[in-house]
Backbone as JSON, one array per atom type, in Angstrom:
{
  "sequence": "XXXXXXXXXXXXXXXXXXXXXXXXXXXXXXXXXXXXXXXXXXXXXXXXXXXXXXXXXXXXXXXXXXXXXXXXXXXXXXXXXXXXXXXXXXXXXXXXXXXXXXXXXXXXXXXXXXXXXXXXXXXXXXXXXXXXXXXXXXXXXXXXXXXXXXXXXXXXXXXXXXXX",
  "N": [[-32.88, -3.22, 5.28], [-31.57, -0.74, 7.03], [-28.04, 0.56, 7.84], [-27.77, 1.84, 10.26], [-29.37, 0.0, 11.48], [-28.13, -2.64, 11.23], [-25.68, -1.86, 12.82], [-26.91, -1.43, 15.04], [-27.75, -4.11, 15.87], [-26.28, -6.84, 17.13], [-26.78, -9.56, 15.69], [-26.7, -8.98, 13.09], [-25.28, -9.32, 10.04], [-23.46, -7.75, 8.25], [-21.83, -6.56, 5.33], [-18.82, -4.48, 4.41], [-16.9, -1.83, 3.84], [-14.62, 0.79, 3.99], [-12.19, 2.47, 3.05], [-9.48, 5.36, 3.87], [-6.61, 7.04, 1.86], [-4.01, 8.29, 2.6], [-1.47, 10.84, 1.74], [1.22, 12.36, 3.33], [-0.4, 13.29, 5.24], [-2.2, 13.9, 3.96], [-5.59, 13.68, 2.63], [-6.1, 11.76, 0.14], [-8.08, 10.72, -1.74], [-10.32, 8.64, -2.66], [-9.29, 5.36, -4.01], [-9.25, 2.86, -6.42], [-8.07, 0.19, -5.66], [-6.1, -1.35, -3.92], [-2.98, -3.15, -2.87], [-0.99, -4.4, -1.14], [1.91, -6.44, -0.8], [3.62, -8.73, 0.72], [6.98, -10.09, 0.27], [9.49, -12.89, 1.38], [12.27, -14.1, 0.9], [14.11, -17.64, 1.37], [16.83, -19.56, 2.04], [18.14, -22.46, 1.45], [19.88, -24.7, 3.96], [22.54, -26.78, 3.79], [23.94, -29.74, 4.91], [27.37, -31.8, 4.67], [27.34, -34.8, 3.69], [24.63, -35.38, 4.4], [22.79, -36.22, 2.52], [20.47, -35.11, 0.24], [19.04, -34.06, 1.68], [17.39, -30.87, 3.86], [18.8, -29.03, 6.3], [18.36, -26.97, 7.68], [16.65, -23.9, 7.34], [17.41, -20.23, 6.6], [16.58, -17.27, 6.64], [15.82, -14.73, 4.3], [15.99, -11.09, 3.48], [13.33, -8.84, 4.2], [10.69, -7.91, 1.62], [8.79, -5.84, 0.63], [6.04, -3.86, -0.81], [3.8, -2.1, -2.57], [0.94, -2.3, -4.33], [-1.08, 0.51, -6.6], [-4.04, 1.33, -7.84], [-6.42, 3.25, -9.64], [-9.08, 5.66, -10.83], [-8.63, 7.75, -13.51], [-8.19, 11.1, -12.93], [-9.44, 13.95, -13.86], [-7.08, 16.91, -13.72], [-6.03, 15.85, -11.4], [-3.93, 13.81, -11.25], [-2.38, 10.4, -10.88], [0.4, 10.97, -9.49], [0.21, 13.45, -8.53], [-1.53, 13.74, -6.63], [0.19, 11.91, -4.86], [1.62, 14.01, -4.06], [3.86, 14.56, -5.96], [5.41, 16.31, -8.44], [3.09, 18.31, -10.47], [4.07, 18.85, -13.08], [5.19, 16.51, -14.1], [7.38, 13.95, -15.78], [8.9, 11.39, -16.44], [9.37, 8.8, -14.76], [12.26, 8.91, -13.74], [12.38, 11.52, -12.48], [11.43, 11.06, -9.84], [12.82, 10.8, -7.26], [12.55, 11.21, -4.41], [11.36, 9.71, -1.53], [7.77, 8.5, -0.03], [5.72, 8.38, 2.54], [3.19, 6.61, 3.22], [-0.39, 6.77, 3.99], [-2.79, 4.1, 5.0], [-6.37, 3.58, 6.13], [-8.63, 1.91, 7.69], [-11.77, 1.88, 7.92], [-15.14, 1.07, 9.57], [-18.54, 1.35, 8.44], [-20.09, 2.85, 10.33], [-17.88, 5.02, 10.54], [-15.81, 4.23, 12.98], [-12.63, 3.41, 12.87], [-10.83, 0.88, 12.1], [-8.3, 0.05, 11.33], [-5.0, 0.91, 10.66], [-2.81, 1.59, 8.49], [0.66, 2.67, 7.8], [2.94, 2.87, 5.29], [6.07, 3.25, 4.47], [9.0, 4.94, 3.37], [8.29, 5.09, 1.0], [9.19, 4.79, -2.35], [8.31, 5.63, -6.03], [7.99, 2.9, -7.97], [7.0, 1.94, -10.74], [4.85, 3.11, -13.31], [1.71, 3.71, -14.59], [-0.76, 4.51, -17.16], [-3.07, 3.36, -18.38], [-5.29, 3.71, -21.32], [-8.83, 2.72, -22.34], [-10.6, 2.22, -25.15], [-13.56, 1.63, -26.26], [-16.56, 1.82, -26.6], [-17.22, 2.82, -23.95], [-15.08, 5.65, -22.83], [-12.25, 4.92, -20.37], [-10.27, 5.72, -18.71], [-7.54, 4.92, -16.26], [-5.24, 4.83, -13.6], [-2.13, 3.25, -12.33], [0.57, 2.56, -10.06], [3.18, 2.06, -8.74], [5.2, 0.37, -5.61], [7.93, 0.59, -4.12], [8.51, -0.3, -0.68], [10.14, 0.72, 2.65], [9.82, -0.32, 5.17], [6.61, -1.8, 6.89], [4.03, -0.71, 9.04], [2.06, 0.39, 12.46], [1.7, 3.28, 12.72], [2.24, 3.81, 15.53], [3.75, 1.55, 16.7], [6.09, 0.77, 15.43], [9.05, -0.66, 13.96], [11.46, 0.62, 13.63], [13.28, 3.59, 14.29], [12.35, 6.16, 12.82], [13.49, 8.83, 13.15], [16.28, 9.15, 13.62], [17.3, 6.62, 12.11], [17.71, 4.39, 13.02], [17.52, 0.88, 14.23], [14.83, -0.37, 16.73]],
  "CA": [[-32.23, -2.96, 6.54], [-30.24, 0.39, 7.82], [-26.46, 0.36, 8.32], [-28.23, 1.61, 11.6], [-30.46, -1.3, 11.96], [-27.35, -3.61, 11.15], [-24.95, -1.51, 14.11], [-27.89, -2.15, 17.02], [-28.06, -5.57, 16.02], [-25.32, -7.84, 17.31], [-26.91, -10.91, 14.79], [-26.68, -8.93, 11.77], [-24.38, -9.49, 9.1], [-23.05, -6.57, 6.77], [-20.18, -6.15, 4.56], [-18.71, -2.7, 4.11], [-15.58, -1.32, 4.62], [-13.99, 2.13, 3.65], [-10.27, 2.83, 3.11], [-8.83, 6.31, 3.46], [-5.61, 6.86, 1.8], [-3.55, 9.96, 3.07], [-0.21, 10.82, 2.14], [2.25, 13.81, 4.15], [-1.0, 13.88, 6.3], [-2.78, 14.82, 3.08], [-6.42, 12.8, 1.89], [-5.46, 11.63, -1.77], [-9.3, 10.64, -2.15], [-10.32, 6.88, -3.01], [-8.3, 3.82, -4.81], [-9.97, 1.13, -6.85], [-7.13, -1.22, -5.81], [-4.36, -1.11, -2.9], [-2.85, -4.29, -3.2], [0.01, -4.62, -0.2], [2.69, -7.51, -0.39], [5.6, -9.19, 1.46], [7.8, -11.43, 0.27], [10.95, -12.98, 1.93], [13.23, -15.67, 0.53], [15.05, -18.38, 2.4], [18.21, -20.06, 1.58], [18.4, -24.05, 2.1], [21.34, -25.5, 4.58], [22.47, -28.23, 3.92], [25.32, -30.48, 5.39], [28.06, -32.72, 3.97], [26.88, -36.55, 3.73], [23.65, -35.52, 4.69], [22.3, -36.59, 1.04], [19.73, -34.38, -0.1], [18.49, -33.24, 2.74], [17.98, -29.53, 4.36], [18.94, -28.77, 7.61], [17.99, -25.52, 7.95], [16.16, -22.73, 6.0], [17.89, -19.17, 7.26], [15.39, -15.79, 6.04], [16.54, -13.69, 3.8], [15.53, -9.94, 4.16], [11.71, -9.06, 3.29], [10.66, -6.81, 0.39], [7.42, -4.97, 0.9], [5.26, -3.54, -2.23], [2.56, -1.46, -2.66], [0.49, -1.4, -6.27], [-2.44, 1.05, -6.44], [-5.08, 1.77, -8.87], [-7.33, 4.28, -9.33], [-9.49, 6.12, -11.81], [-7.97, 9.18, -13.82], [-9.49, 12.87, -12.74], [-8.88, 15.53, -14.64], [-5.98, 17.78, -13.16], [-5.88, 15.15, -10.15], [-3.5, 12.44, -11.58], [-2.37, 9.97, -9.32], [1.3, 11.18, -9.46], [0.0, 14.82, -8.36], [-1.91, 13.1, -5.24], [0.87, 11.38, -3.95], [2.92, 14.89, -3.58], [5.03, 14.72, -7.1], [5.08, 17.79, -9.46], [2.91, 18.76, -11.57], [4.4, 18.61, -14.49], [5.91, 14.79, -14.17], [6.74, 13.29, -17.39], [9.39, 10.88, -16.37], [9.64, 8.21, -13.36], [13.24, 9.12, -13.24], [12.22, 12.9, -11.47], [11.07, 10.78, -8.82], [13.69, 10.68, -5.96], [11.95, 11.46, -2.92], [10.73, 8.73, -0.62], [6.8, 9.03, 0.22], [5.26, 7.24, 3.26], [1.25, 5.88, 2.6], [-1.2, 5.87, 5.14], [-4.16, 3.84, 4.92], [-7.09, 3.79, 7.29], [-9.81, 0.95, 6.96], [-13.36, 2.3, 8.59], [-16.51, 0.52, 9.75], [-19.49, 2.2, 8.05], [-20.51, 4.33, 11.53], [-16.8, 6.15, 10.99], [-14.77, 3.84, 13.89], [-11.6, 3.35, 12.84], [-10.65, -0.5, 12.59], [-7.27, -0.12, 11.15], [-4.12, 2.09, 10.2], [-1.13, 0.86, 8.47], [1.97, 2.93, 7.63], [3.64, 2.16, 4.16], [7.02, 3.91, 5.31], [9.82, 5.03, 2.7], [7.94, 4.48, -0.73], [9.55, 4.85, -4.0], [6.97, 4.64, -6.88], [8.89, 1.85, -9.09], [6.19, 1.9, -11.92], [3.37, 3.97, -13.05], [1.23, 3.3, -15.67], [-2.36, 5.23, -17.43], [-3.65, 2.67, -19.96], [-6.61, 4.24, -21.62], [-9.54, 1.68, -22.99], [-11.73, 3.08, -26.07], [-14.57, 0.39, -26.09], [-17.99, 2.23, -25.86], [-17.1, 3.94, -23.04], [-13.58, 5.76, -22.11], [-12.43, 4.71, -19.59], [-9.08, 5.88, -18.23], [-7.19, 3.88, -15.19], [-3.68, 5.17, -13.44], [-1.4, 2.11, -11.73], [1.77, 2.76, -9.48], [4.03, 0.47, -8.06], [5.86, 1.65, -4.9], [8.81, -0.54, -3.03], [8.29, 0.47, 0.6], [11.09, 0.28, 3.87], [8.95, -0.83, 6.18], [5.37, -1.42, 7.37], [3.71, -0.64, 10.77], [0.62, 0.93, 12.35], [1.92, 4.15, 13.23], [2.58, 3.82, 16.9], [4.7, 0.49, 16.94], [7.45, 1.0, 14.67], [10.4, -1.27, 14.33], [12.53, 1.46, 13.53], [13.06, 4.79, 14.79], [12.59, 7.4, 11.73], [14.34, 10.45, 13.23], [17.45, 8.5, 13.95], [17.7, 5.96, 11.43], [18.3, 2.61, 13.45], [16.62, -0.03, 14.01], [14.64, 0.22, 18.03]],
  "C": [[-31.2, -1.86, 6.33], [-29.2, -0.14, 7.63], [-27.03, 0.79, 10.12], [-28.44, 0.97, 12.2], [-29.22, -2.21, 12.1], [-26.05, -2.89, 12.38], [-25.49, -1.71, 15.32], [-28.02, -3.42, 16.84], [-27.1, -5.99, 15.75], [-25.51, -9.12, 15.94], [-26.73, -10.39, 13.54], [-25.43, -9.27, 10.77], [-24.12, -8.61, 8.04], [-21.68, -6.47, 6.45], [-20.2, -5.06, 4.32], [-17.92, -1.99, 4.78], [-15.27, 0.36, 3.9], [-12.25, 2.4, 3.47], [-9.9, 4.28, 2.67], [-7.43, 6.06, 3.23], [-4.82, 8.4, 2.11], [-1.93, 9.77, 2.69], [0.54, 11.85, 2.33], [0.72, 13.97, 4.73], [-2.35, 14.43, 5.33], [-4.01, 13.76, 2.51], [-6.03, 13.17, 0.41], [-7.05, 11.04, -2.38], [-9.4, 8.59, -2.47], [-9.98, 6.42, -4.01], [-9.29, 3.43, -5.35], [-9.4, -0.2, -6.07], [-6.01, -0.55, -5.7], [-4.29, -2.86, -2.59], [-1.25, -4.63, -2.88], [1.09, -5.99, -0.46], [3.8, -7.35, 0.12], [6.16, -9.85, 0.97], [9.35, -11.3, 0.75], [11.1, -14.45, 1.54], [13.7, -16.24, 1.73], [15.55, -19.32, 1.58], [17.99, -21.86, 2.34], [19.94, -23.89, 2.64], [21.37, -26.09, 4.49], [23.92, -28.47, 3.98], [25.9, -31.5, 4.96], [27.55, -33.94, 4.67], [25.66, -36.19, 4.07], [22.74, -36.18, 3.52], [21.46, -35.17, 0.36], [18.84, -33.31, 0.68], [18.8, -31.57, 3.47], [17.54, -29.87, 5.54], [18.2, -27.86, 8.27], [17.59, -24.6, 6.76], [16.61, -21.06, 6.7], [16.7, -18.42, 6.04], [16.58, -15.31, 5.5], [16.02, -12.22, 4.49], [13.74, -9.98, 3.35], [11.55, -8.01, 2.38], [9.15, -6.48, 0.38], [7.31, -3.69, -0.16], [3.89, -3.07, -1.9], [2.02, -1.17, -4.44], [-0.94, -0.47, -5.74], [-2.98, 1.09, -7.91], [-6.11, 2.84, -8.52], [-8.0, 4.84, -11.05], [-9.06, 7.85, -12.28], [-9.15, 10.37, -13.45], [-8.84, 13.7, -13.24], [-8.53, 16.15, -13.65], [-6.1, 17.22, -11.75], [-5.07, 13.94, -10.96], [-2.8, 11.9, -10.46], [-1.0, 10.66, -9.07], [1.19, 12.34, -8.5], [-1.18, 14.64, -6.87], [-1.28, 13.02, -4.12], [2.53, 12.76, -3.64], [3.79, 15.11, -4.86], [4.33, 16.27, -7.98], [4.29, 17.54, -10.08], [3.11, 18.36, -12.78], [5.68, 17.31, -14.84], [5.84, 14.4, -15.6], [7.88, 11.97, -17.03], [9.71, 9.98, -14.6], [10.9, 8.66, -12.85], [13.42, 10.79, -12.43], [11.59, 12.22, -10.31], [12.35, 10.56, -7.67], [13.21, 10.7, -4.61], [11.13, 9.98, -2.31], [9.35, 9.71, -0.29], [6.45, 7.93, 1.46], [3.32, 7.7, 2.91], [0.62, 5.57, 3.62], [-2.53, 5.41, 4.72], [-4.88, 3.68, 5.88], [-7.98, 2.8, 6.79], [-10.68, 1.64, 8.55], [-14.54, 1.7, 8.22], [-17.7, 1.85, 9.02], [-19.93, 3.21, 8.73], [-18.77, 5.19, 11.49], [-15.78, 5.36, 11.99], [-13.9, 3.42, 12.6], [-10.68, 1.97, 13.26], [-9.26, -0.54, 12.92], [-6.38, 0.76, 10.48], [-3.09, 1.22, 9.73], [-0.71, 1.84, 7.17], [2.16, 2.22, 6.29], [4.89, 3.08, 4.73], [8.17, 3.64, 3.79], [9.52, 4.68, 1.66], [8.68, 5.5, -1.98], [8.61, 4.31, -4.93], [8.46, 3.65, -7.75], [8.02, 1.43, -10.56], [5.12, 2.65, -11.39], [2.93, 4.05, -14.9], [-0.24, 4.25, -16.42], [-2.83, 4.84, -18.7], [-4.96, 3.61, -20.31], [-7.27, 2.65, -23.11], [-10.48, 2.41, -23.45], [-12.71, 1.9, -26.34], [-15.97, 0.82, -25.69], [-17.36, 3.43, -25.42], [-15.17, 4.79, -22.57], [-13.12, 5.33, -20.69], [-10.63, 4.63, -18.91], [-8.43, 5.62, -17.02], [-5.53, 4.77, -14.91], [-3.16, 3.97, -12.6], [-0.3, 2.82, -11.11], [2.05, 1.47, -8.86], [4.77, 0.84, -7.18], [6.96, 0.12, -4.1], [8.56, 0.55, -1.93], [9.88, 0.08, 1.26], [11.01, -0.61, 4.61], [7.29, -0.69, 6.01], [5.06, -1.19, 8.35], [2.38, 0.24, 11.16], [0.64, 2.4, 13.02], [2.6, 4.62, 14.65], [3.73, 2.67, 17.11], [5.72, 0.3, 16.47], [8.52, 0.19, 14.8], [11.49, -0.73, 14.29], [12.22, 3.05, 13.63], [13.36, 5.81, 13.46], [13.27, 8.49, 11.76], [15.55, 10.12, 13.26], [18.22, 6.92, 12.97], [17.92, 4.32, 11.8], [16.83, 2.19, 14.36], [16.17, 0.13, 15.93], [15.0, -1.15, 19.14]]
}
């Protein structure tokens, strides 16, 4: 069966997704492994004589992470993708905030999903190389983000700094 055959037919069943990654507007070519998290703490309340018991759980703030992977290309490393110099030899020349767009696409080209990484700092970056047979050279980053969002909805206004 087509990807054709499986788009005219409502009963079919196909897996098969796509993810462009673009960043300043720019295709950076395909990932192995984008691998998004959130996490947010919360604080127990708890009240005198109550015994052991919590009252209340208040949020902390959330912390939003981006790791990638990818496979090394000669004079394409990932560093030199995502906008950094050239001639990078140290995480600490990184200063600049990058925002990350990803795109997930149905096999005919529609356009399921977009989401914004917004204010990334890489925070690790890694290029193990495995000699085993075959070479096989791998790059990792690690990025703390600001925010997430899908381009249009934004919780915070970027030109102006505060929150909307």
């Amino acid at each position: 069966m087509s990807i054709q055959d499986v788009l005219q037919n409502p009963n079919a069943i196909a897996v098969s997704t796509a993810a462009r990654v673009l960043v300043g507007g720019t295709y950076i070519g395909v990932v192995q492994r984008m691998d998004p998290t959130q996490d947010r703490a919360s604080t127990a309340v708890r009240g005198i004589g109550t015994g052991d018991r919590i009252l209340q759980r208040v949020w902390q703030l959330t912390e939003y992470k981006l790791a990638v992977t990818k496979l090394a290309l000669f004079k394409r490393f990932m560093f030199n993708l995502f906008g950094y110099n050239v001639n990078f030899r140290m995480l600490a020349e990184l200063r600049a905030p990058i925002d990350i767009q990803e795109t997930l696409m149905l096999p005919d080209g529609t356009n399921i999903r977009t989401t914004w990484y917004r204010g990334c700092y890489m925070t690790s970056y890694s290029a193990p190389r495995e000699i085993t047979g075959d070479i096989i050279i791998s790059e990792s980053a690690n990025f703390d983000c600001t925010s997430v969002d899908d381009g249009e909805h934004s919780p915070f206004d970027y030109t102006t700094g505060l929150d909307v």
